[in-house]
BABA-388430 format. One record per residue: residue in three letters; x negated, y negated, z of N, C-alpha, C in turn. Coordinates in steps of 0.02 Angstrom, whole numbers, plus 50000, padded with zeros to 5 digits. Atoms other than C-alpha are relative to their C-alpha. Last residue first. Example, Ala and Ser with C-alpha at 12.3 -4.5 7.8 and 13.67 -1.06 7.14 Angstrom:
BEGIN
SER500425005949997493165005350357500394994550037 ALA499555005950000493855022550390499554994050000 
***
This chain:
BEGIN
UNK499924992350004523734913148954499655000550063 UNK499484995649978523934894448996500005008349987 UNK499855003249934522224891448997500525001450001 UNK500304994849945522094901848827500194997550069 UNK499584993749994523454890148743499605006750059 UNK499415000349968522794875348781500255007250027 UNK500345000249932521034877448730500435001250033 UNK500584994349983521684883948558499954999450085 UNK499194994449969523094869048561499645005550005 UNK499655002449957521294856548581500695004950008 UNK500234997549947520494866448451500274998250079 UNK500174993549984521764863848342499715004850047 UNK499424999949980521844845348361500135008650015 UNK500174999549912519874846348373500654999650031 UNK500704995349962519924853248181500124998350095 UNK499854993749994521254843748118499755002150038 UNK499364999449944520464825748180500445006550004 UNK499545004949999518844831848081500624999350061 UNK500185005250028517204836648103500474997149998 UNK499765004849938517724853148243499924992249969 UNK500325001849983517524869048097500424992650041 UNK499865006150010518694875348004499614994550007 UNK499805002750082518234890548002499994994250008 UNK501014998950034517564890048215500205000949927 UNK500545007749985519344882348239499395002349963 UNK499735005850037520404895748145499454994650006 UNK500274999750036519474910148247500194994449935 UNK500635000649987520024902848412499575001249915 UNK500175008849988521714901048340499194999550010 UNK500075003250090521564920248277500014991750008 UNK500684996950037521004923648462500054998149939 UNK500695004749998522274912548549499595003149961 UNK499745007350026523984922348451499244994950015 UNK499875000550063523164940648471499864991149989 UNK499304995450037522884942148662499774996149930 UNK499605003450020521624929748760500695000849958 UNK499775000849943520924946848857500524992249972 UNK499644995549975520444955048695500414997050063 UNK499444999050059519864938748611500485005950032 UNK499755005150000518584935848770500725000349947 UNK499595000249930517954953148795500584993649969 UNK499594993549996517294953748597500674999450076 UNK499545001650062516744935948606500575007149984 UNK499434997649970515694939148781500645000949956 UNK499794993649994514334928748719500604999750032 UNK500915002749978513504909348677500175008750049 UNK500514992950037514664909248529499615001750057 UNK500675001750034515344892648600499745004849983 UNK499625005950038517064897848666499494997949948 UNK499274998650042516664915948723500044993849953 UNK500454994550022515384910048877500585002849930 UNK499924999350037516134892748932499925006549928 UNK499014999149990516234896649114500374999449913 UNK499645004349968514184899949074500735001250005 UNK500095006750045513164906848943500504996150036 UNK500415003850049512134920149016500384992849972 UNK500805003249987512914923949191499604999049933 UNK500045008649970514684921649101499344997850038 UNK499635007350045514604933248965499754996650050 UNK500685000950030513624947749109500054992549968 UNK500535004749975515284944849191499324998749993 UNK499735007450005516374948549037499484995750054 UNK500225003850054515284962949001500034994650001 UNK500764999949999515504970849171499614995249928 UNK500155004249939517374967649173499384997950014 UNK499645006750017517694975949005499794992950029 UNK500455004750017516704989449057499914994849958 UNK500504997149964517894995949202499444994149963 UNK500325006449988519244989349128499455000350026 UNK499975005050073520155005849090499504994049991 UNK500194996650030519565013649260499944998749914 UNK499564994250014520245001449369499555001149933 UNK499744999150075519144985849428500325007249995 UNK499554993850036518564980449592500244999149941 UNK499474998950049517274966349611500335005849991 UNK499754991849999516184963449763500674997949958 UNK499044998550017515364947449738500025008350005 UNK499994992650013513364943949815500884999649981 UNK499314997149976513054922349808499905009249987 UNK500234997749961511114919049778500445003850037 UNK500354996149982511784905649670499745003250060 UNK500605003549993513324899249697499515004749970 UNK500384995049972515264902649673499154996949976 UNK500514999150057516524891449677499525002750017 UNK500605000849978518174893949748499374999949957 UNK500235008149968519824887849685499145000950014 UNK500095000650084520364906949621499644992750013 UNK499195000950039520154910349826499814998049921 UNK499805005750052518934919749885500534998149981 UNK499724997150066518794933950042500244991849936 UNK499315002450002517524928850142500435001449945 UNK499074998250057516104936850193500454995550011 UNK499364997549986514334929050298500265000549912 UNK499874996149964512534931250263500795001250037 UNK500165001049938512154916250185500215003850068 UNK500435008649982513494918950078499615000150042 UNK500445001149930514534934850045499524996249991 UNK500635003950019515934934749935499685000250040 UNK500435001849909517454947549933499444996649970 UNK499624998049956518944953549828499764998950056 UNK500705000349958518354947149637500555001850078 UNK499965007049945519774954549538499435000450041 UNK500485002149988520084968449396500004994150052 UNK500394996049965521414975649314499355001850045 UNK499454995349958521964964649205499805004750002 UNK499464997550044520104956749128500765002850042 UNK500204994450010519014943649225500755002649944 UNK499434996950047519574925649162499655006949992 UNK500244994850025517994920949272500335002249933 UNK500094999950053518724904449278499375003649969 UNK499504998250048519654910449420499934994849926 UNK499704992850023518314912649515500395000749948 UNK499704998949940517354894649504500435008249964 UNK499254999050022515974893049406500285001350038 UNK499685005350046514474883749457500715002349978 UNK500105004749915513014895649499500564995549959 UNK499525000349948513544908649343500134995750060 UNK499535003850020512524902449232500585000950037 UNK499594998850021510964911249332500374997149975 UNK499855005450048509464904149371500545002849942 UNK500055008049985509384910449551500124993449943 UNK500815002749983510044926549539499884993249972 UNK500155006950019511894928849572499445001349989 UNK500345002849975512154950349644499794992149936 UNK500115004650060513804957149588499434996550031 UNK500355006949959514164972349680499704996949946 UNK500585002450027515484982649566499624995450057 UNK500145006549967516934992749653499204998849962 UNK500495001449982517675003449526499834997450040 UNK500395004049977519175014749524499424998850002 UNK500155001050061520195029549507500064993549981 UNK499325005750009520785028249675499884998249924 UNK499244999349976520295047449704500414993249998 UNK499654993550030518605045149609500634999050015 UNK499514999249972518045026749678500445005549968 UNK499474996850008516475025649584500425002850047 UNK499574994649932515235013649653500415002949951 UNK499244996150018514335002049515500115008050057 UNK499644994749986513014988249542500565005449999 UNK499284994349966512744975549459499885005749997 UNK500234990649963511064964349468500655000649998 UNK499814998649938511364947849332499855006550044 UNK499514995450032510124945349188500204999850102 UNK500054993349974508944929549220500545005050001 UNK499714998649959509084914249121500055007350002 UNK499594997450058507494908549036500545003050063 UNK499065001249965506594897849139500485002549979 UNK499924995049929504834907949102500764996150038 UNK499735004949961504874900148921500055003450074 UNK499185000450013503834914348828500234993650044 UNK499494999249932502164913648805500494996849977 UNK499444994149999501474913848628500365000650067 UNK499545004849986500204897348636500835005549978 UNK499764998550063498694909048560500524996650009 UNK500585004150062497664900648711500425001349935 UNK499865006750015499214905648833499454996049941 UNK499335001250021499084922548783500404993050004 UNK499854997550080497304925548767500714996849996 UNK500285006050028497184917948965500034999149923 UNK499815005249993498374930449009499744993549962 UNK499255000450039497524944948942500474992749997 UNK500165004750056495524939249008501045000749963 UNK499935006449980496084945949172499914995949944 UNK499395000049949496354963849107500004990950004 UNK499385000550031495224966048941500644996250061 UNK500115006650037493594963749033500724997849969 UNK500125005249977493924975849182499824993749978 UNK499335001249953495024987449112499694992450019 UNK499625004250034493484988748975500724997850038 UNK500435007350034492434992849096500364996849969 UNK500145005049954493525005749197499674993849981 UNK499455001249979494195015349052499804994050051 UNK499645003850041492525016548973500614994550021 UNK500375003750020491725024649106500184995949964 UNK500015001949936493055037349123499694993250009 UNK499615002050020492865040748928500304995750075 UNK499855006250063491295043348919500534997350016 UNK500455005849974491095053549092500154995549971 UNK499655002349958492555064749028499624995450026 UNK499655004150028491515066648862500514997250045 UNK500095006750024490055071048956500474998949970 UNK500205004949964491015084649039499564993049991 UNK499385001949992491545092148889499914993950061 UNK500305007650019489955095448795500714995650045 UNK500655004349991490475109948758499764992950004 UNK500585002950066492275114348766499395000150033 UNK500724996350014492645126448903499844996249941 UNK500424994050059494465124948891499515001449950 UNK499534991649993494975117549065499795004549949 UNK500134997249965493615103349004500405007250034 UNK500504995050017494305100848847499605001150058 UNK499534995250062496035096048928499235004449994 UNK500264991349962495125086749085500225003649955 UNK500644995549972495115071848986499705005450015 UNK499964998350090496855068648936499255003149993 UNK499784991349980496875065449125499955004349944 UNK500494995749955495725050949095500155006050015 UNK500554996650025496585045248945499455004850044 UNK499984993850064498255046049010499245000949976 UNK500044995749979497865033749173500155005449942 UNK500054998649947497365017549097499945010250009 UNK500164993850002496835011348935500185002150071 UNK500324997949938497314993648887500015006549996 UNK500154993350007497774989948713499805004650042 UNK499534995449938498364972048755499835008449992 UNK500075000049932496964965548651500385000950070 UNK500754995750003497584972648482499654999150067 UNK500004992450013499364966548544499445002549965 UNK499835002149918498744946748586500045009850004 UNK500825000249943497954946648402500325002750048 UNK500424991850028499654955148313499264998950048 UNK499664996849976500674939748411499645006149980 UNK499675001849929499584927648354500105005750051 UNK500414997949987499604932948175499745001350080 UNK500785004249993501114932348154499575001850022 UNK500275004949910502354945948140499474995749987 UNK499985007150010502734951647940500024996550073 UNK499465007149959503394968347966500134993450039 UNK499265000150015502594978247843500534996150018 UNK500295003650052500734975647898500744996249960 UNK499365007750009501234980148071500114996449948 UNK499334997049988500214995848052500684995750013 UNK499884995650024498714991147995500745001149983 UNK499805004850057498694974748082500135003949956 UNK499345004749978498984984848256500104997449912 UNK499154997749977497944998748197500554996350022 UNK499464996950063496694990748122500325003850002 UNK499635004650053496594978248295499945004849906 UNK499315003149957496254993248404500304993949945 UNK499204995050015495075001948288500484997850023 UNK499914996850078493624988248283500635004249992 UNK500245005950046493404976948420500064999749940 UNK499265008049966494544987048575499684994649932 UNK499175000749977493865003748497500404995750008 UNK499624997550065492145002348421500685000250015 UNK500185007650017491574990648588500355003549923 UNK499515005650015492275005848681499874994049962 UNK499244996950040491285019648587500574993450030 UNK500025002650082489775006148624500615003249971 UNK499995006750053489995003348785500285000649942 UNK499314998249996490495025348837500084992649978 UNK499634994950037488715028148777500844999150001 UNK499895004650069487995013248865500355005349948 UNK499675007849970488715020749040499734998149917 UNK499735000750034488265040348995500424992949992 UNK500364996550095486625042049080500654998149975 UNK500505004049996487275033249247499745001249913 UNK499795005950050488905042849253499584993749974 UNK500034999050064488135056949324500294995649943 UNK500855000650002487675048149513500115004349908 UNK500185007250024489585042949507499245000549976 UNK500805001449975490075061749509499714993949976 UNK500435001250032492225062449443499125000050071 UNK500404995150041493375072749523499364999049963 UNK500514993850004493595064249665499945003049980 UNK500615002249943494085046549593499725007550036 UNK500595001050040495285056849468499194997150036 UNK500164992050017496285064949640499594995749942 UNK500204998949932496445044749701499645006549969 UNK500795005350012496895038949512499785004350057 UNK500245000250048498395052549509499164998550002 UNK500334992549996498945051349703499485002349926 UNK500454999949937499015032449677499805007250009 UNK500725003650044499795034449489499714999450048 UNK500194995350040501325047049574499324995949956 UNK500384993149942501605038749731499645004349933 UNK500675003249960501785019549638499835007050017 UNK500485002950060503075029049494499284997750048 UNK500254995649996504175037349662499244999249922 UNK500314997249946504305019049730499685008849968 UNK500445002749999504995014549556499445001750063 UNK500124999650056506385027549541499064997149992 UNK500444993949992506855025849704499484999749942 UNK500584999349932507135006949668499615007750043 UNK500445003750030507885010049505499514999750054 UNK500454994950051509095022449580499424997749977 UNK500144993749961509705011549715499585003549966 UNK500505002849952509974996549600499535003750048 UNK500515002050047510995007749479499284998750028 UNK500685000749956512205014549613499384998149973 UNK499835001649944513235022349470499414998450054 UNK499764992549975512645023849283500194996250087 UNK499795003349947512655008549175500065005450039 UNK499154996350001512035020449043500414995950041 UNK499655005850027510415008048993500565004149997 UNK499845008949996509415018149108500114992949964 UNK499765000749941509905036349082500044991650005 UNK499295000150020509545033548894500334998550073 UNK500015006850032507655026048932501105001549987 UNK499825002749937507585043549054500274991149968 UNK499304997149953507965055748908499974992950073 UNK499245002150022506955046048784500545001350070 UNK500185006149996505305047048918500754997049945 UNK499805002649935505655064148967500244992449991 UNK499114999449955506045071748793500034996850050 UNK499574999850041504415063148715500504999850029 UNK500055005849977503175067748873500594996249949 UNK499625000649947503965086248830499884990850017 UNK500355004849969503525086548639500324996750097 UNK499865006050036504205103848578499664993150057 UNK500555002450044503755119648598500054995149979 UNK499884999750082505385124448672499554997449937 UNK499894994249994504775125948855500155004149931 UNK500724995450006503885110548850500365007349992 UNK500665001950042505285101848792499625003649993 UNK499654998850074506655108648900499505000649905 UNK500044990850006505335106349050500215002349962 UNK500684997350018505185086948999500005007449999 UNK500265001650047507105083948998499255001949962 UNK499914992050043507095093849146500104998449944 UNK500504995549996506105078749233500055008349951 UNK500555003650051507325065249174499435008349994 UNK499754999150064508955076349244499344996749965 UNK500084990949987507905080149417500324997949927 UNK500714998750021507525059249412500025005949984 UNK500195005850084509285052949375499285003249995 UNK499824997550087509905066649493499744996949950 UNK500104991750007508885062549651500285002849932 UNK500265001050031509485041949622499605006549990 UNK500215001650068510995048849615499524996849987 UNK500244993850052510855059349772500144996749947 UNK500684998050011510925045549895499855005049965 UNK500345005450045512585037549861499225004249988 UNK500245003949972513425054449933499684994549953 UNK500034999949957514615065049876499654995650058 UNK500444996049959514345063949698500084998150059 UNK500265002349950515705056949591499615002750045 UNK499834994549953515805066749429499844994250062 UNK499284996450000516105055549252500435002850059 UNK499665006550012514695042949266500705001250010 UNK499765005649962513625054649299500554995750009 UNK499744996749936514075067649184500054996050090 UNK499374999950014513935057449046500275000650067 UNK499715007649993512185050249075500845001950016 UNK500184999349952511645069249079500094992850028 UNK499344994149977512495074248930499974998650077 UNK499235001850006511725059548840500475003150041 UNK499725007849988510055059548922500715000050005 UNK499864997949923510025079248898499914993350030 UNK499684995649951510275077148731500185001750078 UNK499185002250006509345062148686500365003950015 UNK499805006149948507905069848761500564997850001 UNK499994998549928508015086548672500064993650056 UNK499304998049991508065079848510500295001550059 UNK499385002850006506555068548530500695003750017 UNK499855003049932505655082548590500554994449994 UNK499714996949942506015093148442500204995250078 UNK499234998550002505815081348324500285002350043 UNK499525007449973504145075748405500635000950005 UNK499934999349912503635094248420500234993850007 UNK499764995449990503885097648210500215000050088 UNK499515003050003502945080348174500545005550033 UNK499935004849965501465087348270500724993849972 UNK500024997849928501365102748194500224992750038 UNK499104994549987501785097948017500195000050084 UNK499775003850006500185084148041500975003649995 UNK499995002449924499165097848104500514995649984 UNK499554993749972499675109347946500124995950061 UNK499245001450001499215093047856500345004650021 UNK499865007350002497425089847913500845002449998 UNK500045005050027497025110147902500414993050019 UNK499594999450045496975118648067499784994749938 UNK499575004350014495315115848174500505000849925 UNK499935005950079494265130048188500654994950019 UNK499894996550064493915139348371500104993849941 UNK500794994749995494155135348550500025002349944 UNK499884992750007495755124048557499085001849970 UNK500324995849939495125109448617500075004849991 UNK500945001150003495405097148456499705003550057 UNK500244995350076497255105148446499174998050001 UNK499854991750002497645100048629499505006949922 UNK500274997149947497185082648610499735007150015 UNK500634998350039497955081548442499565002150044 UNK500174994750070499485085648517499445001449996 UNK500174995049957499165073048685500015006549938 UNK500674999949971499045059648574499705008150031 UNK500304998750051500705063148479499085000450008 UNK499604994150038501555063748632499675002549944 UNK500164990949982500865050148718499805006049977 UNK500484998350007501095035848585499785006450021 UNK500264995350049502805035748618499385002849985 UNK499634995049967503105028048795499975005549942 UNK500194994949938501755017448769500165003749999 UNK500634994950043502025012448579499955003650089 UNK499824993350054503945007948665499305002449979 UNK499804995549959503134996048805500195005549958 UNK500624995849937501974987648696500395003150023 UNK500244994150072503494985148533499475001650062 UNK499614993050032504654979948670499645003549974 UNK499744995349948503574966748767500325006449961 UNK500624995749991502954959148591500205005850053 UNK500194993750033504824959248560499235000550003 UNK499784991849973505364951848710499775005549941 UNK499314997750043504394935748689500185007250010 UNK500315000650069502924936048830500715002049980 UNK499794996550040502954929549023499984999049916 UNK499625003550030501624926549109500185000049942 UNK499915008649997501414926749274499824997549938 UNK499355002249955501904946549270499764993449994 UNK499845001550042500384950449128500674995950041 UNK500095005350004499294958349213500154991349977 UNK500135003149938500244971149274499544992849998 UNK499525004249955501104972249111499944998050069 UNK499865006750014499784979049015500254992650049 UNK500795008349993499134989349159500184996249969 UNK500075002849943501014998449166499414995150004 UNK499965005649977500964997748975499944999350071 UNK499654999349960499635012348946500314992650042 UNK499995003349949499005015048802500335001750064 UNK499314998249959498445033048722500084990150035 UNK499445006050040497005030848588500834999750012 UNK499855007949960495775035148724500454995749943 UNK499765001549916495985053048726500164993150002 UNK499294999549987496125055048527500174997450047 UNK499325004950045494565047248474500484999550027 UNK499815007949962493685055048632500204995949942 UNK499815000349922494175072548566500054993350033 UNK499194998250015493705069148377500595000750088 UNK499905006450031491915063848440500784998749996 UNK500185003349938491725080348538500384991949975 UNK499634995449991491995091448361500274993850088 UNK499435000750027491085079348285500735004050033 UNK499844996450054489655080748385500594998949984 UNK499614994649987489085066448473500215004849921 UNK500384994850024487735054248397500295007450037 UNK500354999249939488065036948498499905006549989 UNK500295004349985488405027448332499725002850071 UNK500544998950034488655042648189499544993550050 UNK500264994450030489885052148298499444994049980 UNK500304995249939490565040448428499485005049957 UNK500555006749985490885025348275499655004750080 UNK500285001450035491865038948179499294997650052 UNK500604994450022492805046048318499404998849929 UNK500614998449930493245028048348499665008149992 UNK500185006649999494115023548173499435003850051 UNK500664998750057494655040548134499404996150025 UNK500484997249998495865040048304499235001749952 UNK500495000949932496285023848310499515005249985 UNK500885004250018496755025048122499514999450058 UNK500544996750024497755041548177499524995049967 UNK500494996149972498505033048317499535001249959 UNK500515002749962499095017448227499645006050031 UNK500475001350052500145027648086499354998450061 UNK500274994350063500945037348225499455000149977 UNK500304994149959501135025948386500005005149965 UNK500344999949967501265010548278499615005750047 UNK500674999250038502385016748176499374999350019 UNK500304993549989503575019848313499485001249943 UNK500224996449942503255004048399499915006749986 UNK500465003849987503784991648239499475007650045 UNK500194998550068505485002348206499155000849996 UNK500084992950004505695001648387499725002549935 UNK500854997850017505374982948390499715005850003 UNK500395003350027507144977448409499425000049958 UNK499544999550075508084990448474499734996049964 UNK500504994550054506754988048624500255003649925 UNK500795002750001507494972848712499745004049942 UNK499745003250045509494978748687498964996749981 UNK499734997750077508804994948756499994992949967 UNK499435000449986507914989748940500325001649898 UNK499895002250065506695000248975500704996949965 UNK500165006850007506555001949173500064997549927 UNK499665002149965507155018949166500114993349985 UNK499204998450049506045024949028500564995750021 UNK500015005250062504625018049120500464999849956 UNK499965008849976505065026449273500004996749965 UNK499205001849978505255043949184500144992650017 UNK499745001350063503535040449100500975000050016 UNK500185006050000502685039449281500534997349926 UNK499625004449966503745053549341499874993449962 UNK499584999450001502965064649199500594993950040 UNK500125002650056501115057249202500905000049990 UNK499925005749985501175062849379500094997749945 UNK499225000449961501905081349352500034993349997 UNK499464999350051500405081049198500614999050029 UNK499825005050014499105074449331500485000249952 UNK499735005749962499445086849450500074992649955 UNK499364997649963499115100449319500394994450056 UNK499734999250057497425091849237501025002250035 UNK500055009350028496795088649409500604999149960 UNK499725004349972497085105949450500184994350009 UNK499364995650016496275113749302500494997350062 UNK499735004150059494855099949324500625004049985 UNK499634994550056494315108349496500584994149963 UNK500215000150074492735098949538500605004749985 UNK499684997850037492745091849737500114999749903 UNK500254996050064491735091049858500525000449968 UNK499614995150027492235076349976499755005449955 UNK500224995750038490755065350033500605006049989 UNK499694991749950491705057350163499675006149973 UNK500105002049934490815039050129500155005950035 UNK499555004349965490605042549935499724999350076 UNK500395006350014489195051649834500394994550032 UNK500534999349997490585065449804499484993049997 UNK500024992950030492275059949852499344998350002 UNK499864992949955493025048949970499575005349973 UNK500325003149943492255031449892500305006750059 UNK500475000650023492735038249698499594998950079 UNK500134993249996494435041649769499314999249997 UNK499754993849951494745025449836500005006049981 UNK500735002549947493735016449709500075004850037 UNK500574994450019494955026349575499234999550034 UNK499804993549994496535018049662499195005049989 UNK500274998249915495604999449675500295007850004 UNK500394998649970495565003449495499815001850061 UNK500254992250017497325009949434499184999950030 UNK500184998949946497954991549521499585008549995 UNK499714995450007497704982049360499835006750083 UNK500334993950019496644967349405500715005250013 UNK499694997650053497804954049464499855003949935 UNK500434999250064496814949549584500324999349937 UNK500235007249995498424944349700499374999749962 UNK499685005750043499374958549635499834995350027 UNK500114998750090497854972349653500624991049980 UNK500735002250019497544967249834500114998649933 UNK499995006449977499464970349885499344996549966 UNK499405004650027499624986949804499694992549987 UNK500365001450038497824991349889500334996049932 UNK500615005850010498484988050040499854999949933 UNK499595006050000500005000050000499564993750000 
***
């Protein structure tokens, strides 16, 4: 938890102080630990790699990443395999590994990993589609990494180029399919069965993400894939207890990269990493200077982003915890040469963490790409299912630069079937009247009936982005808004915006428009 705290006031990515703390238990440390089993490593770090990709799924928000999915999944295809040529190139003929070795640390380190992006990155914020297209190559990239991974360790010849390329489209499909599946069925069911207690859905959201992966692996197909769709579906389902879940969710993401880094810190021998320190330079100086940006510009070539925005993503390329576990692979199977390539790549990870990390920010305001950081913040709801009154209760948490501070209840115009029923302020309740106005920082408890359910949820999203006016001005909720004004206002409403507001028609119209809803 200290080390939590340390990492977000550095704002060094916290995966190091983690790998001090092993690195300072283990051999050549303060406890001298012995410890060398890479088949355990490898195994703990595949359960952790699992949670960590569930969490990120979670946290992904859809309307963000629909965007730059197109963008993200070429990226984590086309871009791997230039990563990978690119750097096994510049390992083979510049620090004189064998090819066979070379091809291995191509693959390992052409995995990102957004958690480091984004830890350095919280003060400050970036348009949503850089954010989308980094967080999606994360959550994809994996999959196809870890393949080649696998296939460059197997003990023996390397398949031809396009049998591997069958193979590895053949386990995406799969995994893909499998995620969405057991997302969808597994979103459903939530939403459908009330569970007994609050505290087992955030237990289900993770046991349904995790058998996403086992489905996967079990069916030869890409398990980091199935987990990482299957948990991105869970969290844009509105599922029940949301807030709850997210916050397990995230707590079990910190236990699983602290235990991770901690167990890599004693596997590695600091006194052998001495010989392979300019060796793991120069493959990174070929990676973050040379392969990282022709794979971003490579691969984005199509879809016309500025330049800007393609720099900032070649130097967001961070490396964290996949490549190191990605590591122990040809060690478990006896490559040669294996353990120097876990040195390389170990070595790497930490140097370049440590130039790439703090310098991110400063890249991003120099290229003048930050985002507006006043942008208005998405509301927190919550959702209870009331089975036997077939029923919602929603908690509605304000945040601070909400559009909502300012409206009063009853120009929510929630939907029939629906009503705010309690406010809490400064620590006291009261039940509201349509008169009252609601603040930031305010909490609402909204019931709704089963019909209206996400009628109600839309309409108040509408009004924390665009205000009491949300519907009238395009500025959302347009769907909700016409359904709840009935027939006669909605085709008026759609009369005005034709017509447009220039002349005395026009605002006479809009004026019996305004009318008419208010009285509805």
């Amino acid at each position: 938890m200290a080390a939590v705290r340390i990492s977000s006031r550095s704002g060094l990515p916290s995966l190091l102080l983690y790998l001090g703390i092993g690195i300072a238990m283990g051999q050549d440390g303060f406890f001298d630990v012995k410890f060398d089993n890479a088949e355990l490593t490898q195994v703990i770090g595949y359960a952790a790699l699992v949670v960590i990709l569930a969490e990120g799924g979670l946290g992904t928000k859809w309307k963000e990443i629909k965007p730059a999915l197109p963008a993200a999944v070429v990226l984590s295809l086309v871009g791997v395999g230039v990563s990978v040529g690119v750097t096994a190139a510049g390992a083979h003929y510049l620090v004189g590994l064998e090819w066979r070795q070379a091809l291995i640390i191509g693959a390992v380190v052409s995995s990102t990993d957004a958690a480091a992006v984004f830890s350095v990155l919280r003060k400050v914020p970036l348009p949503a589609r850089i954010t989308g297209v980094l967080e999606a190559e994360s959550g994809f990239n994996d999959a196809p990494v870890v393949i080649l991974v696998v296939a460059f360790s197997t003990v023996g010849p390397v398949d031809h180029w396009y049998v591997l390329v069958g193979e590895i489209a053949l386990e995406l499909a799969i995994g893909a399919a499998l995620g969405i599946a057991v997302g969808w069925l597994g979103s459903y069911g939530l939403r459908h069965v009330a569970l007994p207690a609050s505290g087992l859905y955030p237990i289900a959201v993770m046991a349904i993400a995790v058998s996403a992966y086992a489905a996967g692996a079990m069916l030869h197909g890409s398990g980091f894939l199935a987990v990482y769709l299957a948990a991105m579906i869970l969290g844009n389902a509105k599922l029940p207890h949301w807030p709850a879940t997210r916050g397990f969710a995230d707590g079990l993401g910190w236990l699983a990269q602290i235990g991770m880094f901690v167990l890599l810190g004693l596997l590695v021998t600091p006194h052998d990493l001495i010989d392979d320190f300019w060796p793991a330079v120069v493959v990174g100086l070929v990676l973050t200077v040379v392969a990282r940006p022709l794979e971003v510009f490579i691969s984005l070539a199509p879809f016309r982003l500025p330049w800007q925005e393609k720099a900032l993503m070649s130097w967001a390329g961070l490396r964290g915890a996949v490549p190191i576990i990605l590591a122990t692979i040809p060690m478990v199977s006896g490559i040669e040469g294996s353990t120097r390539v876990f040195n390389i790549v170990f070595v790497l990870v930490v140097v370049y963490t440590l130039i790439q990390g703090p310098t991110l920010p400063w890249l991003a305001k120099a290229l003048k790409i930050a985002d507006d950081p006043s942008e208005t913040a998405d509301l927190g709801i919550e959702s209870a299912p009331l089975e036997r009154l077939r029923g919602h209760l929603l908690s509605v948490a304000i945040p601070a630069k909400s559009k909502m501070h300012g409206v009063e209840v009853g120009e929510l115009r929630l939907p029939a079937g629906a009503a705010v029923t309690l406010v809490v302020r400064d620590g006291k309740s009261f039940v509201p009247a349509p008169s009252t106005v609601l603040r930031r920082g305010d909490e609402l408890l909204v019931v709704a009936t089963d019909p209206v359910r996400d009628a109600t949820e839309a309409r108040l999203r509408a009004i924390g982005e665009g205000g009491k006016l949300a519907g009238w001005l395009g500025t959302g909720g347009n769907a909700a808004d016409e359904a709840l004004a009935g027939p006669n206002v909605a085709n008026a409403l759609k009369a005005v915006k034709k017509l447009g507001r220039t002349d005395d028609h026009g605002k006479n119209e809009g004026r019996s428009a305004r009318n008419a809803k208010a009285h509805h």
